[in-house]
C-alpha positions in Angstrom: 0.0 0.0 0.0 1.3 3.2 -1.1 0.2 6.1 1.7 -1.1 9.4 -0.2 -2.5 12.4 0.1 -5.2 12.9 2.3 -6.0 10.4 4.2 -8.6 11.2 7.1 -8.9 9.8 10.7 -12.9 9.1 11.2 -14.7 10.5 13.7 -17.5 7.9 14.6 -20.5 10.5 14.7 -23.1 9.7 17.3 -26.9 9.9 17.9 -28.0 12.3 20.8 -28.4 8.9 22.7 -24.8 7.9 21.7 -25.7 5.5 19.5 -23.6 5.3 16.6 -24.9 7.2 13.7 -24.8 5.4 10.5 -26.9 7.6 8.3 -24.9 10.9 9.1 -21.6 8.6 9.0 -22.4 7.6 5.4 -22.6 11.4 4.3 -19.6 11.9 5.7 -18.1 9.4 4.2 -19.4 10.0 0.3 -18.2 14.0 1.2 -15.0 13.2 2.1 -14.8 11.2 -1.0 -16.0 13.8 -3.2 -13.3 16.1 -1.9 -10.6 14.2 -2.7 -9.1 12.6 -0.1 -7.0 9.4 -0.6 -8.1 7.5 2.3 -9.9 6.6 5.7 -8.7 5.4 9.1 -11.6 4.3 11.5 -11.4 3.9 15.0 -8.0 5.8 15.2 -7.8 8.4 18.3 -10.2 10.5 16.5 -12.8 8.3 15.8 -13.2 7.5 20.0 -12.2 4.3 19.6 -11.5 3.4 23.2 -15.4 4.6 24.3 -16.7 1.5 22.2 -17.3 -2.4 22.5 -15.6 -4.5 20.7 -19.4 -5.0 18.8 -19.7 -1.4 18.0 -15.9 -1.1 16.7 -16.8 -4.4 14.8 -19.6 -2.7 13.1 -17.4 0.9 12.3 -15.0 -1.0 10.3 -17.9 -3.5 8.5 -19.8 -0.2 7.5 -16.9 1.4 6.5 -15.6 -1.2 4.2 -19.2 -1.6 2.8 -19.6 1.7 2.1 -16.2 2.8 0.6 -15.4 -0.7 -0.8 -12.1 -0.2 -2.6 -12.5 3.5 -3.7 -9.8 4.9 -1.5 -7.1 3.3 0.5 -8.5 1.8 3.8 -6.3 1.2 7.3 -8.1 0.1 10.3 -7.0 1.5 13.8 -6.7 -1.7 16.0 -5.4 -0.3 19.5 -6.0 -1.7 22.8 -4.0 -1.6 25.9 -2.6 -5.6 25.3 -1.4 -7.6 22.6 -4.0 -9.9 23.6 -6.7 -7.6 22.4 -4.8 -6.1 19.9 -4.5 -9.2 18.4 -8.4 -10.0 18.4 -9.3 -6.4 17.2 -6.6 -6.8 14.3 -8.2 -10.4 13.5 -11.5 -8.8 13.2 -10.3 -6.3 10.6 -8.3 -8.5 8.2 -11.7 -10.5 8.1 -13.6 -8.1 7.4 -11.3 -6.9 4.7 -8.5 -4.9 6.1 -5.3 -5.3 4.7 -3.4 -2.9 6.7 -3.4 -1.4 10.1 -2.6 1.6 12.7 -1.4 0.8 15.8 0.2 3.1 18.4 2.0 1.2 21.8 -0.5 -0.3 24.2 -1.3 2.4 26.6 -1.0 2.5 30.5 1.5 0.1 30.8 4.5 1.8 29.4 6.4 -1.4 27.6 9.8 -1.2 26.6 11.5 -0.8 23.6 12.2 -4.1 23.8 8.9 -5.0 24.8 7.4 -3.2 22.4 9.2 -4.4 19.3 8.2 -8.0 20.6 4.2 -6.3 20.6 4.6 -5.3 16.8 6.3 -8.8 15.9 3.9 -10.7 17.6 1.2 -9.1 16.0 2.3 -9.1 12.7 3.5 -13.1 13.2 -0.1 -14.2 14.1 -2.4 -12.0 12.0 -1.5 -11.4 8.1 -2.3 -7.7 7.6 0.9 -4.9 6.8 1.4 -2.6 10.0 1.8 1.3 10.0 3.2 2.6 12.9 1.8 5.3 15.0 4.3 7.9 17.1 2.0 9.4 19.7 3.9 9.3 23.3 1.4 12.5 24.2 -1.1 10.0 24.3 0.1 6.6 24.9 3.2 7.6 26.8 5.8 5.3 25.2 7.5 6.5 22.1 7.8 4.5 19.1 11.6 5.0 19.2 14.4 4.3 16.9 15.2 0.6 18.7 11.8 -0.4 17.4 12.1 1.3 14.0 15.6 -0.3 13.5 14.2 -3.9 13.7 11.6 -3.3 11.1 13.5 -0.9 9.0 13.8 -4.3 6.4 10.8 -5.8 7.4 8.3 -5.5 4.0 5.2 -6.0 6.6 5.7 -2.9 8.5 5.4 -0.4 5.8 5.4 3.0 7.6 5.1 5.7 10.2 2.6 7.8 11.6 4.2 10.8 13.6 2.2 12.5 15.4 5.1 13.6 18.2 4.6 17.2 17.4 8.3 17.5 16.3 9.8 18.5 12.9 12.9 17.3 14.1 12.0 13.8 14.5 10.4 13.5 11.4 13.8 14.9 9.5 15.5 12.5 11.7 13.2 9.3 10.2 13.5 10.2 6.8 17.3 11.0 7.6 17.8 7.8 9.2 15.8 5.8 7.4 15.2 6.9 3.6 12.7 5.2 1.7 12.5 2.1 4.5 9.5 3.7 5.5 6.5 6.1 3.8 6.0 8.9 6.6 3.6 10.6 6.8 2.6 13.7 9.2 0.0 13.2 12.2 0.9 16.6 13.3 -1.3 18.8 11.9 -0.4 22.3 12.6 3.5 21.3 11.1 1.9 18.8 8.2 3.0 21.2 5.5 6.3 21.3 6.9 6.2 17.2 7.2 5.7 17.2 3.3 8.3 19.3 2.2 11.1 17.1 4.7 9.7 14.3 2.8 6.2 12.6 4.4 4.0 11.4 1.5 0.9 11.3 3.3 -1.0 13.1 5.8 -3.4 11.6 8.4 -5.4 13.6 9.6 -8.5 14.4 12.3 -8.8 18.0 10.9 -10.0 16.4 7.4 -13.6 15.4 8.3 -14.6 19.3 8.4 -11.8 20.4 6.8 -11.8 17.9 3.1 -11.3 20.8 0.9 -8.8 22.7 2.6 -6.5 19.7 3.7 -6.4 18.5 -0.2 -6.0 21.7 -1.3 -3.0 22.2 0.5 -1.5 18.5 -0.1 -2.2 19.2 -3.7 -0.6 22.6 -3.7 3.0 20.7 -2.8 2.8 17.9 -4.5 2.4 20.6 -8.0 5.7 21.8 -6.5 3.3 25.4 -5.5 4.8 25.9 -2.0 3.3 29.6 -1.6 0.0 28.2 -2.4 0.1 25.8 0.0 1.4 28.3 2.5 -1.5 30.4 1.7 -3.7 27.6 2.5 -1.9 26.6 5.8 -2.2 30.2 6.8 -6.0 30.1 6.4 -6.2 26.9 8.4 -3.5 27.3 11.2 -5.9 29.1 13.6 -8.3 25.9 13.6 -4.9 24.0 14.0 -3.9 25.8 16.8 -7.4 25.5 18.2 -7.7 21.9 18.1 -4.0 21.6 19.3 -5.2 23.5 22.6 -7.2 20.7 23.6 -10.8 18.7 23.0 -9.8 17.9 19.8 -12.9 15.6 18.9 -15.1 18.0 20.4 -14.2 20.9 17.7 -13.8 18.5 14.9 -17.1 17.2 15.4 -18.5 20.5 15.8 -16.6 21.7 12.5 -18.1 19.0 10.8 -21.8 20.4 11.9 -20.5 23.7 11.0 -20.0 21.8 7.6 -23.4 20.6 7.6 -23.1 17.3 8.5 -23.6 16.4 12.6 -21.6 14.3 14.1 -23.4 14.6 17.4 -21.7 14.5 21.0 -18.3 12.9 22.4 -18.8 10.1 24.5 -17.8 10.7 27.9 -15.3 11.6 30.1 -15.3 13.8 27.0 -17.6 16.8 27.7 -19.5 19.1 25.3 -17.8 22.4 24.3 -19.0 25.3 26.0 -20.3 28.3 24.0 -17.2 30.1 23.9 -15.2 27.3 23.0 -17.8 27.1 20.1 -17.4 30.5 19.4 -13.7 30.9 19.2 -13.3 27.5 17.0 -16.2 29.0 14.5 -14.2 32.2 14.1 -11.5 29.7 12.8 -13.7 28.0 11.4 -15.2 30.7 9.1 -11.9 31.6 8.7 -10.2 28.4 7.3 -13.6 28.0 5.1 -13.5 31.9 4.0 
């Protein structure tokens, strides 16, 4: 699988009950589509996927498949705090038709390097899907560090890197280190223009589901070689960027993507509803990046 483009992490939109909302998920889906992006990730850390069962996550990733088939590139997020139940959610995607997956550490117990590259190898040993990496120590607390991307570096199962450390310099250092071993691509999303031009291929990104337009438009932009026309579009977006980097991040893409016109309802808790200044300073952005 060759990452590209725009490839957008899900939110899963719910029901004012919390129910998951497949009519509204659908549009989303066909808009996103229509916009040009290259790609979905479900139940990655912005589609909520650690507020689900494994029967809801199950049906995400059926409806998904069903409904996008193979018009875009499809990579299933399959995190859980053990290999154990890694394992099972990863064995659920291939057989429902996933051929490659996102996988940061196992949170809240803090494994090793070692420990970790034993994680990834077991995984990839029992279950037959290709493995993309995920970077996110703010949220997991473990870094996917250079001991674990040294074992796979020749490894044709583990095909690439999501970084979404928040540093420039540690994307320059994979590409650096590593050349064409991996695709990288940017989970950073107020540097992702400066991810692209050190050499990521792809970005995936949370911003995407109200943002579709603007995100392509500013992948498109570099990859025609137009860097001020991608910095004009980064410009327009970086005050959502810096928004959502502040903090409730699925709470002000959801509400971007009702701002877009299609409702993606509430965040389940302990995430709690944005209060109406928080929904009035992200609109300003909003209106801006949209403008």
């Amino acid at each position: 699988m060759k990452l590209e483009g725009v490839i957008t992490a899900l939110v899963t939109p719910f029901t004012e009950a919390e129910d998951i909302d497949f009519d509204n998920f659908g549009k989303l889906i066909e808009d996103q589509i229509a916009n040009g992006v290259k790609g979905f990730v479900p139940l990655g850390s912005t589609g909520e996927y650690y507020a689900m069962n494994s029967e809801e996550k199950a049906s995400v990733l059926k409806f998904v498949k069903e409904v996008v088939g193979d018009r875009v590139l499809l990579i299933a997020g399959g995190n859980a705090g053990s290999t154990r139940e890694v394992i099972g959610n990863v064995r659920v995607a291939a057989e429902l038709g996933y051929d490659t997956v996102l996988l940061a550490p196992p949170y809240y117990s803090l494994p090793s390097q070692e420990e970790l590259t034993a994680h990834y190898r077991k995984i990839i040993d029992t279950v037959p899907v290709d493995l993309v990496l995920y970077n996110y120590p703010p949220r997991v607390g473990v870094e996917v560090g250079f001991e674990v991307m040294d074992a796979f570096k020749d490894d044709p199962r583990v095909i690439a890197v999501k970084e979404s450390s928040g540093s420039l310099a540690r994307a320059i250092d994979i590409k650096t280190r590593y050349g064409d071993s991996y695709q990288l691509s940017c989970g950073s999303d107020d540097v992702a223009l400066d991810f692209l031009i050190w050499g990521a291929g792809s970005w995936i990104c949370g911003p995407a589901n109200c943002f579709p337009k603007q995100t392509v438009a500013m992948v498109d932009a570099h990859a025609r070689g137009d860097i001020a026309g991608a910095q004009a579009v980064m410009r327009k977006l970086y005050a959502a960027m810096s928004s959502l980097e502040t903090g409730k991040f699925v709470q002000k893409v959801k509400y971007g993507c009702e701002l877009a016109g299609i409702p993606c309802g509430p965040s389940r808790m302990p995430l709690m509803p944005l209060t109406d200044a928080e929904k009035a300073g992200f609109r300003k952005a909003f209106e801006i990046a949209t403008a």
